[in-house]
C-alpha positions in Angstrom: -24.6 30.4 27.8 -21.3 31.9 26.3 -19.2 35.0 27.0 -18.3 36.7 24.3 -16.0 40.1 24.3 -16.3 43.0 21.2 -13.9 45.5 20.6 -14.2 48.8 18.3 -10.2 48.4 17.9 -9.9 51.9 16.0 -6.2 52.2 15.3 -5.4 54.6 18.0 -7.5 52.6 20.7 -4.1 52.0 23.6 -5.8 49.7 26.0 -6.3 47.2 23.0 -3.8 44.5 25.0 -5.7 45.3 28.2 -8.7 44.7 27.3 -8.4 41.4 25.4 -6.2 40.1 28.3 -9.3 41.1 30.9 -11.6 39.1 28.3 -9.3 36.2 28.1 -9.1 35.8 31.8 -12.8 36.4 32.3 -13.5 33.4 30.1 -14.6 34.8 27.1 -14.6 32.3 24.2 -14.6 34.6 21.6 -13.1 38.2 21.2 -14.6 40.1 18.4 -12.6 43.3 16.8 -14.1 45.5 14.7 -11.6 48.0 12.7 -11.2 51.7 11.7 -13.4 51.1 8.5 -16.2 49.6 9.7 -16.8 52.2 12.0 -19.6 54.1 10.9 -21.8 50.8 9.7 -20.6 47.9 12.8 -21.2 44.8 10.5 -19.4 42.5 12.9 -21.6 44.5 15.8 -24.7 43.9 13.9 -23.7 40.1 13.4 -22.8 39.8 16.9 -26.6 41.2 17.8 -28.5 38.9 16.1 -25.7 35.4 17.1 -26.4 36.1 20.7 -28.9 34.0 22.5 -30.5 34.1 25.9 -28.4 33.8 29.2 -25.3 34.7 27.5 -22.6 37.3 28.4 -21.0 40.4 26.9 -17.9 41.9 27.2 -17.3 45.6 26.3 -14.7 48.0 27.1 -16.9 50.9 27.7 -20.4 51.9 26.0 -19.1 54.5 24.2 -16.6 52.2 22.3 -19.6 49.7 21.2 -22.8 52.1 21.2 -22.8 54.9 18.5 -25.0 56.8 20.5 -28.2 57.4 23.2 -31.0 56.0 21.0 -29.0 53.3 20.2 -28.2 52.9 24.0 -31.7 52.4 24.8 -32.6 50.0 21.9 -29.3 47.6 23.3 -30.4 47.6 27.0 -33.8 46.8 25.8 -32.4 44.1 23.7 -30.2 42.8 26.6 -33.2 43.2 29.1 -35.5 40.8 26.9 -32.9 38.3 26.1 -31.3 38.3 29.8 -28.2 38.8 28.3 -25.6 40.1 31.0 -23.3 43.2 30.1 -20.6 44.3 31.7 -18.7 47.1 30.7 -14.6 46.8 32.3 -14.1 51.1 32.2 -17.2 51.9 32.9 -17.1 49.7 35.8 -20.4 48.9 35.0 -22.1 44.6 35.4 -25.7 44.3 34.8 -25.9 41.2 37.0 -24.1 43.5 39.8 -21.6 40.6 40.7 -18.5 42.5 39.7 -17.6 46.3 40.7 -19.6 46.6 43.9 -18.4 50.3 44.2 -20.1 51.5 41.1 -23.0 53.8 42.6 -26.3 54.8 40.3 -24.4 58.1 39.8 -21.7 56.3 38.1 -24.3 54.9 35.5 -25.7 57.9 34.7 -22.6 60.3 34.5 -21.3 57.5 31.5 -25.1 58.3 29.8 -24.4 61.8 30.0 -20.9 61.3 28.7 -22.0 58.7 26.0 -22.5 61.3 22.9 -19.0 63.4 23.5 -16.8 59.9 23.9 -18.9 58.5 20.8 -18.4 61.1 18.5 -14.8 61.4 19.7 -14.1 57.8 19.1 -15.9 58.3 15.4 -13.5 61.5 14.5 -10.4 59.4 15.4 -11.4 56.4 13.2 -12.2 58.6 10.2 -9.0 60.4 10.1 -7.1 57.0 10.2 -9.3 56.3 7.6 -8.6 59.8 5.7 -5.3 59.5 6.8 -4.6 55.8 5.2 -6.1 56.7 1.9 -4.4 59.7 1.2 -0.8 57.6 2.2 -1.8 54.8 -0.7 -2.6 57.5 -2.9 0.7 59.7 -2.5 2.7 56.5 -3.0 4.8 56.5 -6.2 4.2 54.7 -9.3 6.5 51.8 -10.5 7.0 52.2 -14.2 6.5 49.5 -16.5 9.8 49.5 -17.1 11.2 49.0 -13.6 7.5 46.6 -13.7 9.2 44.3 -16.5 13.0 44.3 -14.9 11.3 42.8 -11.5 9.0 40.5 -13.4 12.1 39.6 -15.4 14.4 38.9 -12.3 11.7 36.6 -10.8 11.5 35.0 -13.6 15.1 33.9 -13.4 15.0 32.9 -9.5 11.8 31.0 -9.9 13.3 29.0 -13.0 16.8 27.9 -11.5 15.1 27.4 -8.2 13.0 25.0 -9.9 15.7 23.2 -11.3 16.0 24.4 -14.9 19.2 24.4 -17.0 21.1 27.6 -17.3 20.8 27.8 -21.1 17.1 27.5 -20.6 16.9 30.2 -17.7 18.8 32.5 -20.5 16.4 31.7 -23.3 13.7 32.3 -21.2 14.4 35.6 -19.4 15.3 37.3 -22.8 18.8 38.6 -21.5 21.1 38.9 -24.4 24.0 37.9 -22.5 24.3 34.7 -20.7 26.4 36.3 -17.9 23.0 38.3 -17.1 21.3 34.9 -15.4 24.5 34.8 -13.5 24.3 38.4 -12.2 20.9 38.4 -11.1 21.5 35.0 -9.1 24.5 37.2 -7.6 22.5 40.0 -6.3 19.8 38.1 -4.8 22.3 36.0 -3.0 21.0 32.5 -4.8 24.0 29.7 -4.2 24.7 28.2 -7.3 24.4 24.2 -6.8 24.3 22.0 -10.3 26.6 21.0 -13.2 29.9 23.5 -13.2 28.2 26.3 -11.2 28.6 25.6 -7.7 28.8 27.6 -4.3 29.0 31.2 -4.3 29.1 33.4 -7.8 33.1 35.0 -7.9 33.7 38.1 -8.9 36.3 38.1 -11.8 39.2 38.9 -9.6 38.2 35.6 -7.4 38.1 33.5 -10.2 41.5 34.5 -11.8 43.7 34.2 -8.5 41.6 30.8 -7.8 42.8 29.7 -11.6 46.2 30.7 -11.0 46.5 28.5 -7.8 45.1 26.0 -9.7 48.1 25.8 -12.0 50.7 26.3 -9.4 
């Protein structure tokens, strides 16, 4: 017998925390999240249905967060009934074995049927538009030009290289910089400490490097 918890964790779901912490402490060994995208087809519901086995225990937040509607109520009880699988509900108030929340009354049961289709449908407008909403977002984003593509690729290049130990010279030959002084700048602006042959600590800027030369000779 196990106790498993599932969750239809649409994005704008705000008793997310509760609920996994009620599940937790209630013993459940698995807690089961299904996401805005998989709202309309449950796959992780549907998986859940058929893993189950007889005796065991499972966790909802309410009906109208795992059901998607009244037909599909009455299948799942019908399920749960054959299987003697115990369901409790923690905002419906609702345990089929009638061990917790001994002030639920019949009425309580049947104004949560009666209020199964609104919730459900509400709960399957929100999770479309975050869907909607999501898409759209990716698909405003700007594009990176090849150029500014090449320059990144180009700068990796160079950090990957000298991080992995390579000569200066060959970092150079390697990035396609004409200058030489260009390996040096981009290990500036990403902050890498220079630590082999002549090149070591911190790059100076030129100003640095002339007052530190002219204490040198003094």
């Amino acid at each position: 017998m196990a106790k498993i918890g599932y969750i239809m964790a649409i994005s704008q779901y705000d008793k997310l925390e509760e609920d996994r912490e009620w599940m937790n402490n209630f013993g459940c060994i698995r807690i089961i999240e299904e996401c805005d995208e998989n709202e309309r087809n449950r796959p992780l519901w549907k998986q859940l249905m058929v893993a189950l086995q007889r005796g065991d225990e499972l966790v909802i937040p309410k009906f109208s967060n795992a059901i998607r509607g009244s037909r599909e109520l009455a299948t799942f009880l019908e399920f749960c009934r054959v299987k003697a699988i115990r369901v409790i509900s923690i905002h419906d108030r609702i345990d089929s074995k009638n061990q917790l929340f001994p002030e639920t009354k019949p009425s309580d049961v049947l104004e949560m049927m009666g209020a199964l289709p609104e919730e459900v449908l509400a709960l399957r407008k929100t999770a479309e538009h975050m869907v909607n909403l999501q898409a759209k977002m990716i698909a405003s984003l700007p594009k990176v030009s090849s150029t500014k593509l090449q320059k990144l690729d180009r700068e990796k290049t160079v950090i990957n290289l000298y991080a992995a130990g390579h000569p200066i010279d060959e970092i150079w030959r390697a990035s396609g910089f004409k200058s030489r002084s260009s390996v040096f700048r981009i290990l500036n602006k990403h902050g890498i400490k220079l630590n082999r042959g002549n090149h070591s600590g911190p790059i100076k800027k030129k100003n640095e490097e002339d007052t530190s030369k002219d204490m040198d000779k003094s």
